[in-house]
C-alpha positions in Angstrom: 33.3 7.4 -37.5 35.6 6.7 -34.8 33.4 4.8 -32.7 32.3 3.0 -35.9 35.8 1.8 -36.0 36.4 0.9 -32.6 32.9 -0.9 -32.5 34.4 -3.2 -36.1 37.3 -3.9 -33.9 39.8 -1.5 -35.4 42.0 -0.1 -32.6 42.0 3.5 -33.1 45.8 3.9 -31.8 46.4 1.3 -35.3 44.8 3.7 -37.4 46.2 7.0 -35.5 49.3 5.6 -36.5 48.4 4.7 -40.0 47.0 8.3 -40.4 50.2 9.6 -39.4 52.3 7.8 -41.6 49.7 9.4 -44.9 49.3 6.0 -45.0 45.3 6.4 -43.8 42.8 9.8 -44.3 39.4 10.6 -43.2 39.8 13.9 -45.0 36.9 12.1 -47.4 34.3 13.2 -44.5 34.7 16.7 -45.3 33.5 15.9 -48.5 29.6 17.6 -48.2 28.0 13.9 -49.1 28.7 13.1 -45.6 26.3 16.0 -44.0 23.7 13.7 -44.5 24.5 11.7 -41.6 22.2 13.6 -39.2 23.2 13.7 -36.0 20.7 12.5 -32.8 17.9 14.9 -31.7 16.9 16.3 -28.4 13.9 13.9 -27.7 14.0 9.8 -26.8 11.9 7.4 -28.3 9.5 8.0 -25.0 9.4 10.8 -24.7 8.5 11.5 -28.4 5.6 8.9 -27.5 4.8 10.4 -24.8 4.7 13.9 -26.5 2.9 12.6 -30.0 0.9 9.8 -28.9 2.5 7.6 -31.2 2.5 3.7 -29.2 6.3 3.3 -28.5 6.4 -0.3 -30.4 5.0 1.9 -33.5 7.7 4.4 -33.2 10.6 1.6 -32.6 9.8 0.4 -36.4 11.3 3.5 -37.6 14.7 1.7 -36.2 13.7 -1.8 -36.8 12.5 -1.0 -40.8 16.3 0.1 -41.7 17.7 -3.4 -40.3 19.3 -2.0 -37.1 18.7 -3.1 -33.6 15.1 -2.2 -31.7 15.9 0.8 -29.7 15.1 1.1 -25.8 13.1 3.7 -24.9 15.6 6.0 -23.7 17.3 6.2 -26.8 17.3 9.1 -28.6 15.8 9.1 -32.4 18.5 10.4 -35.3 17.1 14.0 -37.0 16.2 12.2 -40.1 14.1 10.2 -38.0 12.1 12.6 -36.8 11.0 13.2 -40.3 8.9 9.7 -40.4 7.6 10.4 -37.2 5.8 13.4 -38.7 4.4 10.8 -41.2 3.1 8.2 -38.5 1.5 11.4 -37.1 -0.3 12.3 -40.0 -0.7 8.5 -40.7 -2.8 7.9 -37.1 -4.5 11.4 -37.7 -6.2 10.4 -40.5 -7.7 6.8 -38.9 -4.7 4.7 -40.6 -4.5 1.4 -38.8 -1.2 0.8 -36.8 -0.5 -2.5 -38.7 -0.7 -0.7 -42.2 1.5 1.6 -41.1 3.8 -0.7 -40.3 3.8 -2.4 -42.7 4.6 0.1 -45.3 7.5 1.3 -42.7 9.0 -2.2 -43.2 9.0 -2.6 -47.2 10.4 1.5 -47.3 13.2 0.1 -44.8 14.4 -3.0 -46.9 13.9 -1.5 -50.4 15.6 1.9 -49.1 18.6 -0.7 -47.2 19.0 -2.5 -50.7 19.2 0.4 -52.6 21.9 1.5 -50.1 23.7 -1.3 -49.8 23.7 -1.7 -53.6 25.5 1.9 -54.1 28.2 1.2 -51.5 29.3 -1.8 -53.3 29.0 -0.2 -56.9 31.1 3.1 -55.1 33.5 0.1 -53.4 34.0 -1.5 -57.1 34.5 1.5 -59.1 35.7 4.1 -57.0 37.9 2.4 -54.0 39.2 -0.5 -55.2 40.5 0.7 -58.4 42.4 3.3 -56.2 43.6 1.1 -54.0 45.1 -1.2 -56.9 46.9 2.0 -58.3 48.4 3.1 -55.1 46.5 6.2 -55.2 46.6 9.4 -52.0 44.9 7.8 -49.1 43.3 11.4 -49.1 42.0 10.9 -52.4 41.1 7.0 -52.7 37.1 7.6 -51.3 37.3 11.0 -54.1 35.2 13.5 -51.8 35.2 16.2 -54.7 33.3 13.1 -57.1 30.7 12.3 -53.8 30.2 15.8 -53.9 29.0 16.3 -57.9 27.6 12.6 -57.7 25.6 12.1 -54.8 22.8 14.7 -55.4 22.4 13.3 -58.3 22.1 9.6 -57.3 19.5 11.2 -55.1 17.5 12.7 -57.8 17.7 9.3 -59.9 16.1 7.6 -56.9 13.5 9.7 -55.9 12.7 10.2 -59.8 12.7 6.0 -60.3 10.2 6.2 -56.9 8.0 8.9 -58.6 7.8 6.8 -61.6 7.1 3.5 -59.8 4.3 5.9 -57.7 2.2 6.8 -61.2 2.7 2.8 -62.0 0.7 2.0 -58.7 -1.6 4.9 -58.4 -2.7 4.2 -62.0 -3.2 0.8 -61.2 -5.6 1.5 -57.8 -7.6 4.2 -59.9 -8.3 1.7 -62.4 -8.9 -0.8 -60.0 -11.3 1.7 -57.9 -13.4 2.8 -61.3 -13.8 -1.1 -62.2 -15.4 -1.4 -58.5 -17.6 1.4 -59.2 -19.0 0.6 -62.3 -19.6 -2.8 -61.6 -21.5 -1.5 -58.0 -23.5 0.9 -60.2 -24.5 -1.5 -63.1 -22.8 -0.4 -65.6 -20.8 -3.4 -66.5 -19.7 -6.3 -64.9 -16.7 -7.1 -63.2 -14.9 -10.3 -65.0 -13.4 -12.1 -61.5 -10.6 -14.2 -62.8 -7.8 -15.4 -60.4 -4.4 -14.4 -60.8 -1.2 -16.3 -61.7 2.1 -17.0 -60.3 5.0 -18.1 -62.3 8.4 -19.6 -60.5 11.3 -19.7 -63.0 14.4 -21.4 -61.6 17.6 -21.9 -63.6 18.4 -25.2 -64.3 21.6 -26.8 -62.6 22.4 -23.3 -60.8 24.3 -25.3 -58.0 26.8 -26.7 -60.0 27.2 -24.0 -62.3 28.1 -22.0 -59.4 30.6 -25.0 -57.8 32.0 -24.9 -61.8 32.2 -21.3 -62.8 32.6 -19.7 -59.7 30.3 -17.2 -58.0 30.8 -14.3 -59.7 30.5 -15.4 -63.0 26.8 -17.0 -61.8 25.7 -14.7 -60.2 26.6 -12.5 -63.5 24.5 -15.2 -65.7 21.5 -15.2 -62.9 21.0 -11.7 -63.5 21.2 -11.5 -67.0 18.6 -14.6 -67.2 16.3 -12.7 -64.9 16.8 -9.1 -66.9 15.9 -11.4 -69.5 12.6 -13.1 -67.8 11.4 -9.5 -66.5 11.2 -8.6 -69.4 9.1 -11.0 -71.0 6.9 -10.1 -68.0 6.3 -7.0 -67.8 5.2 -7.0 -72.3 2.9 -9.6 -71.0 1.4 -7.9 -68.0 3.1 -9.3 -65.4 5.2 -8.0 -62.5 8.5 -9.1 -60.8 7.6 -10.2 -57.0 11.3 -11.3 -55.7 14.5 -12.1 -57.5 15.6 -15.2 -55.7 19.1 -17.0 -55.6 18.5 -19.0 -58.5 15.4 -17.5 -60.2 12.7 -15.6 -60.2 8.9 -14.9 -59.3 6.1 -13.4 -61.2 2.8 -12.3 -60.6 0.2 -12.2 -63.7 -3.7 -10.8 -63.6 -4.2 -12.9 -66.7 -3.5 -16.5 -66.3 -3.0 -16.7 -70.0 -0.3 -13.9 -70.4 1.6 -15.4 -67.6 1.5 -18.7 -69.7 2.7 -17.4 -72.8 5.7 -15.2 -70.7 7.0 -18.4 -69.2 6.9 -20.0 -73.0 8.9 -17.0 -74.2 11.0 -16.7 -71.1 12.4 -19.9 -72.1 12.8 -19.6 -75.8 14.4 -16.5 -75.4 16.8 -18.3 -73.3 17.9 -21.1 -75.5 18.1 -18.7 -78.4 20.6 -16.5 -76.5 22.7 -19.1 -75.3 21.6 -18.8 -71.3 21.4 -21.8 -69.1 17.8 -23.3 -69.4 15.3 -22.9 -67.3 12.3 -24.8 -65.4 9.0 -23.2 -64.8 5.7 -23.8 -63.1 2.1 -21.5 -63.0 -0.4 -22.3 -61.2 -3.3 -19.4 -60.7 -5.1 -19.2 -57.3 -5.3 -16.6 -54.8 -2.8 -15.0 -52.7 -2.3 -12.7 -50.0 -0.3 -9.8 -50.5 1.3 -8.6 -47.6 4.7 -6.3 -47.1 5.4 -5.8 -50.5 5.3 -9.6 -51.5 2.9 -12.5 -51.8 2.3 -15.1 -49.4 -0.3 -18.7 -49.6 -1.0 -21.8 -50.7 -0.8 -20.5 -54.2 2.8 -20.0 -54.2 3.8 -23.0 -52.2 2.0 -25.0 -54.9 3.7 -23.0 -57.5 6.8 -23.5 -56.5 6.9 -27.3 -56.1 5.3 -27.3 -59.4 9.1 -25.1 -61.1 10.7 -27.9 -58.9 8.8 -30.5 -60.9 9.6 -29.3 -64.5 12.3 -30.1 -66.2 15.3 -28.2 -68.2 13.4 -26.1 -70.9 9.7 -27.1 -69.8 7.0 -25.0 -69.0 4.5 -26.8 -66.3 1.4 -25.4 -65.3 -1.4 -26.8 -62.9 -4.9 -27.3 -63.6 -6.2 -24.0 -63.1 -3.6 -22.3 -65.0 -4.6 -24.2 -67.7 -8.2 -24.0 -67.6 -8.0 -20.1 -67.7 -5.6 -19.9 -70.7 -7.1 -22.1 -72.8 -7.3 -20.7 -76.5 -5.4 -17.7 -78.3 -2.6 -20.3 -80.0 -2.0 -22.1 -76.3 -2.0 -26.1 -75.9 -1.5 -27.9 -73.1 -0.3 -31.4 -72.5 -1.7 -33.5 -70.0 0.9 -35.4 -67.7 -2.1 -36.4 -65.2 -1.9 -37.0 -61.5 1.3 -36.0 -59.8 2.5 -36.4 -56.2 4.3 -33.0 -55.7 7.0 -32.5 -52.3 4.9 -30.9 -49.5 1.6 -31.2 -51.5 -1.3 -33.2 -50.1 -3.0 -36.1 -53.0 -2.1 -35.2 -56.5 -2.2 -32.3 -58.4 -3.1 -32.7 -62.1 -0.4 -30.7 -64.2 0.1 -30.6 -67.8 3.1 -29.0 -70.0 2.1 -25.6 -71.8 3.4 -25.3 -75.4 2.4 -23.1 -78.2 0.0 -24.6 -81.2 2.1 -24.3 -84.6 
């Protein structure tokens, strides 16, 4: 912790003096949450390579996945580490290729670093700053006896929401494997239809932010997109990426991602939320590191950018595939989108009365 300081530019003879004035404590790092902080091992990260066969660039993701500098190869790995080295091993034992493992390396590192970095600011909000404000015992402002009865639990809430998220997936790849099957054996056919994407941006976001401040829209950007995932996930759908001013959805069925951009903004006007502008276009897409990446969601979004306040705006394709079950569609014709090569024919998706 010390050097932590000194490497934030805190002198350490400032906050010697501030501890002993009782005006500073690090008495919170007795506190048994902190014994998670694992100390370095024996081994570098060569000679770990050397001794597992692990390629030294693989082993340096382990570093570079948690959003901290790439190590040199006399560094020496943490002891928690030395725990995901024992799953690259079994990983490469088993004929996984390098980039795969990678890759999931990469989206465990920036899902586990938002988690993290979500739980210091909740602790900073309601634990810290609160005591601070009320003058409280240095010794007692970071509360090491609450880390104590609270962070094992925290740790069973995560692991529990990862088990749950686990039988989501797994689910999803059986049904996707038995599907596969039966078609390959005859027994029914498999009904190919291409996926959806659905951008929805919050309309004037930039000036609500310059008018109401930050906090208060970042406040109404979440409760709009609590509000969107949920018409999502009734439909089908899935939430890819929360972004700045909106959100991104990804839908098997064209025609449920249709109708959950109709209700996404409906159930905005009716509770009072700023409106919102959304395009779907359906297409493929790669899916790579936990997100999606192609044309399909360029097109996408410069199809949101098109729509206006309260307007639902889908391309061609989107529309061909959800044609029917109480869905119209509007033709607006040939439109010259931002970044799009010729014209893209889009029409405006509404329900039939």
């Amino acid at each position: 912790m010390a050097k932590s300081l000194e490497n934030a530019g805190i002198p350490l003879a400032d906050v010697a003096a501030a501890t002993e004035r009782g005006a500073f404590s690090l008495d919170f790092l007795d506190a048994t949450g902190f014994e998670r902080i694992a100390d370095f091992a024996a081994d570098s990260f060569q000679q770990v390579s050397d001794r597992t066969g692990i390629p030294l660039e693989l082993l340096t993701v382990i570093r570079e996945a948690v959003g901290m500098a790439s190590p040199s190869p006399d560094d020496r790995l943490r002891d928690d580490e030395m725990a995901i080295v024992r799953f690259i091993e079994m990983q490469l034992a088993e004929g996984f290729r390098p980039v795969a493992i990678e890759r999931v390396l990469r989206v465990q590192g920036e899902s586990t670093r938002r988690i993290a970095d979500a739980e210091a600011a909740w602790w900073n909000s309601e634990v810290i700053e609160p005591a601070v404000a009320a003058d409280a015992d240095p010794a007692k402002i970071s509360d090491a006896e609450l880390t104590d009865r609270i962070s094992p639990v925290m740790e069973r809430s995560v692991v529990a929401m990862y088990h749950i998220q686990q039988a989501r997936a797994w689910t999803a790849n059986l049904i996707e494997g038995f599907e596969g099957l039966m078609a390959k054996a005859g027994i029914r056919s498999r009904l190919e239809r291409l996926p959806a994407v659905c951008f929805l941006d919050i309309t004037g976001y930039t000036q609500l932010t310059q008018e109401r401040g930050d906090d208060e829209a970042a406040d109404l950007a979440s409760r709009v997109a609590r509000l969107a995932e949920r018409c999502s996930v009734r439909r089908g759908g899935k939430t890819i990426k929360w972004l700045g001013d909106g959100v991104m959805f990804y839908f098997d069925d064209p025609g449920q991602g249709v109708r959950a951009a109709l209700e996404m903004v409906d159930g905005l006007a009716a509770g009072a939320l700023p409106p919102a502008h959304v395009g779907v276009h359906a297409g493929p897409v790669l899916f790579q590191e936990g997100d999606y990446f192609g044309q399909t969601i360029n097109l996408t979004s410069r199809i949101a950018d098109f729509a206006k306040a309260g307007e639902v705006v889908v391309s061609q394709a989107a529309a061909d595939a959800s044609r029917g079950d109480r869905l119209m569609f509007d033709d607006i014709g040939p439109v010259a989108l931002k970044g799009v090569s010729g014209t893209v024919r889009l029409f405006r998706a509404k329900l039939s009365s």
